[in-house]
N, C-alpha and C positions, 0 to 999 in steps of 0.2 A: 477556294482558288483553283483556277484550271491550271496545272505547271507549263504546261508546254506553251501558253499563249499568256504567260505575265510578264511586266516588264514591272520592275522594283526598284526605285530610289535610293540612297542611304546619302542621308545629310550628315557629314559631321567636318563644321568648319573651323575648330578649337585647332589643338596644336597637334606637333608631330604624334609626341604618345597617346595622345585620344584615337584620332587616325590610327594610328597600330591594333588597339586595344578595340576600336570598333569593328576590323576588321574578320572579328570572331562571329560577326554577323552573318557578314558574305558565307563565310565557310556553313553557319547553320542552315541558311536558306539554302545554299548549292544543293547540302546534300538534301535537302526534304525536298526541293522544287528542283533537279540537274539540266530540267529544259528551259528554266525561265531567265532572262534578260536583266541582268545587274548592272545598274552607273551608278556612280559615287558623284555627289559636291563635295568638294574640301575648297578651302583655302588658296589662293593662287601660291604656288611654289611648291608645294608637296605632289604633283603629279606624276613627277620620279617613282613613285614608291610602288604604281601599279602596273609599269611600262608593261612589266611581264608576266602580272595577273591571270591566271585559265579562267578566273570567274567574272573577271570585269571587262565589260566590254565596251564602254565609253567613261571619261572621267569630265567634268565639269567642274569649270574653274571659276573661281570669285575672285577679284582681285578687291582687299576690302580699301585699301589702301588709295583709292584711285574715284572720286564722286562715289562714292559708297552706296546709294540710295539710289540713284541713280543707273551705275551698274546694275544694281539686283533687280531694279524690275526690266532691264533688257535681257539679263539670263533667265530671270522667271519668264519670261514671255516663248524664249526659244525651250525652256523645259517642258512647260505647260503643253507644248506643237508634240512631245513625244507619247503624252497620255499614257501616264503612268497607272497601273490599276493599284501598287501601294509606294506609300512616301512612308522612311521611317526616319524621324527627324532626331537624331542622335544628341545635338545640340541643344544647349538649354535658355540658348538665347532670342530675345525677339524676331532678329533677321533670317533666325536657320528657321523658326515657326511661318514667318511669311511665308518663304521660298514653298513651304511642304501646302502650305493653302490656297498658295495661287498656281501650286501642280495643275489643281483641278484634279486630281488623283480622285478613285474610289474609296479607297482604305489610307489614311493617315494615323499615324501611330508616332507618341511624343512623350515625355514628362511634364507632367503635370505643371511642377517649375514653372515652366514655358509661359511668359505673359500671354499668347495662343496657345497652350495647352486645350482650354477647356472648347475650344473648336476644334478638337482632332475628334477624329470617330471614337480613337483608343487614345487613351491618357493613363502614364501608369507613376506612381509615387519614386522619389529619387533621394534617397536619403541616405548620406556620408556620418556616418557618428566612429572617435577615435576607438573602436572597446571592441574584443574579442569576440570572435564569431560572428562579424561586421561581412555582407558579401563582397566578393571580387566586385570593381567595375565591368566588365564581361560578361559578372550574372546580372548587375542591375540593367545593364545592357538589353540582356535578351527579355526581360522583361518586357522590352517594345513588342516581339515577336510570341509572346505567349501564347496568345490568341487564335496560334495558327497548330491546324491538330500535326501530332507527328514532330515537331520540332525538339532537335534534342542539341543539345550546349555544348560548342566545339568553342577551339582555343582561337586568340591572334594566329595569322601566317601570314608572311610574303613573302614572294616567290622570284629571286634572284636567279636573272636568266648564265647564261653559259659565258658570254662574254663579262659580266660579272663577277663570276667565278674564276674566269681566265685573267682580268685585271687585278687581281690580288691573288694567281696560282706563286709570284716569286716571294712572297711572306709568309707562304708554308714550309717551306724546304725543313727546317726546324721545327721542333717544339716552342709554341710560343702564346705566352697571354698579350691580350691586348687591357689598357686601361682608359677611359674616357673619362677623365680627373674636372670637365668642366658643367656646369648647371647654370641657367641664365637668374637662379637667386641665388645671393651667399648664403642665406642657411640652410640650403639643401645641399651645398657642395662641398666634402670634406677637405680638411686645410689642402693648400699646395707644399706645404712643409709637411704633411702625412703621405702626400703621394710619394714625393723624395723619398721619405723613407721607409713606404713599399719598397719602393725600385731599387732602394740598397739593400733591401731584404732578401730580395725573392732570388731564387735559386740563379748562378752564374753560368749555367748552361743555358739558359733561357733567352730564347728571343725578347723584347719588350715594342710593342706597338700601342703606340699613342696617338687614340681616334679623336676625332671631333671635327666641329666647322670652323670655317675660316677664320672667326671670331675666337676662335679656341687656338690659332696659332701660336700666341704671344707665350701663351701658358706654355705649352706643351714646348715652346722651344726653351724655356726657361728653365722646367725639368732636366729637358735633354743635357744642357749644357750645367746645372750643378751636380748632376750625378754623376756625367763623365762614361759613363755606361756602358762597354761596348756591345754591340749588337740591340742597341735603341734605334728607333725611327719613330720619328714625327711625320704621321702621315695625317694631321690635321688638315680640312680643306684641302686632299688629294683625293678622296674617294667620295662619291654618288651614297645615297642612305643606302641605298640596294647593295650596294660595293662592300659600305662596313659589313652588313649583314652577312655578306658570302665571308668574307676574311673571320667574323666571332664566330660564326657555325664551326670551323674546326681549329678553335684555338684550346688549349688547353683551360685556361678560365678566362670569363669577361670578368674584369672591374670595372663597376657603373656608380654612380651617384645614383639615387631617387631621381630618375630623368628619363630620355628619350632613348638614350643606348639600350637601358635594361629592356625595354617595351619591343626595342631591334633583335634581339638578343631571344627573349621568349615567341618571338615572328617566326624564329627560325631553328625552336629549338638545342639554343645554343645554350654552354654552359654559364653560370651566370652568378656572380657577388655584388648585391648591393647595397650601397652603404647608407642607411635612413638616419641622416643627422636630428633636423625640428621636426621634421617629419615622420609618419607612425606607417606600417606597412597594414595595420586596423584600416588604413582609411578606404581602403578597397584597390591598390594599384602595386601592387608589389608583383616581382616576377613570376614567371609563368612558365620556366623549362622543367625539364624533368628532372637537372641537375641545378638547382635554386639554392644560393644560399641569402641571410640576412641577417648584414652588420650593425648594429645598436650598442649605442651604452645600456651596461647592464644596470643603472641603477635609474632609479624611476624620479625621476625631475617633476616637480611641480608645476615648470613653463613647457613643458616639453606632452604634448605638439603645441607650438606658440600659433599654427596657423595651418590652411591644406595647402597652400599653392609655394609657401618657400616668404622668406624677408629678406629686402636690403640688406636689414643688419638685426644681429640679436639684441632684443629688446633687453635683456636685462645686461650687455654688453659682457659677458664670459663665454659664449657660445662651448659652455660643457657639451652638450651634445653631440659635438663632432670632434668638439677638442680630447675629450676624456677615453672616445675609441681609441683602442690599440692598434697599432700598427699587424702585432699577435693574431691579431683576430683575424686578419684577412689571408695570412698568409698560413693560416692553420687549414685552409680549406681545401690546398693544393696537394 
């Protein structure tokens, strides 16, 4: 590859923390190639994330939501016009494999997975197993990019501009954890009666801020008002993805589920506790700050992981796994 005259792809149109977690890509390629030309597809709604990226310089949006099929080959048709020399398709689904084939790109790079996999130039094996010494999703990641000499394995970052920073400067004035108590499955999200009683735990000098989206209001006002708490705020569905990240970057701890915060959280090297209910941090997607911790029951369940992605409801209907952590454990960390 010539640096100074590539322009390079990255498909990934799964959810917010894929997005985050893929983002260790950009970082690798900036620094091997610093003159070559970076856009991202994501998903319609996540565009927020790269307002203020140094390394992205266009973002493309899919809205999947909307003639699905139809959309895609009007954005493939105006991506295809930009003549990409590489697509690396993040994605492990049929639609993100179109998109990278009808680039017209030179060098396409995918997971085998991929119902189009075996039409990429490069096609590389993508395999999740729960059991120790299992890789990051970041290294299976770069795996897309192996191929290229000189490449070397940099983390997630987003880059939370000034007025970011400046929109949650009045929630510093203190020392203060924030906690994001919500997960869009229940068994990756630990009780709402265990956040409670974090919140009556943790030290009284303590600010308490409670992140999430708008979906996450009901919750987090529900906290607010049985703890009684002072110096809580519910700032659910007040702050941009970028916003929370400026505000976790200098809290004293994030509390995260198994979710999208922790992923925010390792973006920005923030400090970081996360709570793996059914879920195993073996599967490859556990935090990534310098200051990391990982809350589990410590005894070994037989259903436990029931699943990767999270359940409605616990299969065996006890949900020991989230029920049986310690309240102990989280606030040992501070």
């Amino acid at each position: 590859m010539q640096p100074e005259s590539e322009k390079i792809l990255i498909i990934q149109t799964a959810s917010i923390g894929d997005v985050v977690l893929s983002t260790a890509l950009a970082e690798s390629l900036h620094q091997r190639f610093p003159d070559a030309t970076i856009h991202y597809l994501l998903r319609a709604g996540y565009e927020s994330l790269f307002e203020a990226h140094p390394y992205i310089s266009k973002v493309w949006s899919w809205d999947k939501r909307k003639q699905k099929y139809r959309s895609l080959l009007k954005l493939a048709t105006a991506i295809r016009k930009e003549r990409y020399n590489l697509v690396i398709n993040v994605q492990r689904f049929f639609s993100s494999g179109l998109f990278a084939l009808l680039s017209g790109a030179k060098i396409t790079s995918g997971f085998k997975k991929n119902p189009l996999g075996r039409f990429f130039t490069h096609a590389f094996p993508h395999r999740i197993e729960a059991s120790k010494g299992s890789p990051h999703e970041v290294e299976r990641n770069h795996a897309l990019i192996s191929f290229l000499n000189g490449i070397a394995s940099e983390k997630p970052a987003l880059y939370p501009s000034k007025s970011d920073y400046d929109r949650t400067a009045g929630y510093k004035t203190l020392p203060f954890v924030t906690i994001s108590p919500a997960s869009l499955w229940f068994t990756k999200q630990y009780p709402e009666e265990k956040w409670i009683e974090l919140v009556e735990a943790l030290p009284r000098n303590l600010n308490i801020l409670l992140l999430g989206s708008k979906a996450d209001i009901v919750l987090c006002e529900r906290i607010k008002k049985v703890t009684g708490r002072p110096y809580l705020v519910n700032l659910a569905g007040q702050l941009s993805l970028l916003q929370s990240a400026a505000l976790m970057k200098h809290a004293l701890m994030n509390y995260t589920n198994d979710s999208a915060p922790m992923h925010l959280a390792s973006a920005v090297n923030a400090p970081v506790t996360a709570v793996f209910c059914s879920t195993v941090p073996e599967y490859g997607f556990g935090p990534l700050s310098d200051v990391s911790n990982i809350v589990q029951i410590a005894e070994n369940l037989e259903c436990r992981p029931c699943g990767l992605h999270g359940r409605k409801s616990c299969p065996q209907g006890h949900f020991r796994c989230a029920n049986d952590i310690k309240v102990s454990q989280l606030t040992a960390v501070l």
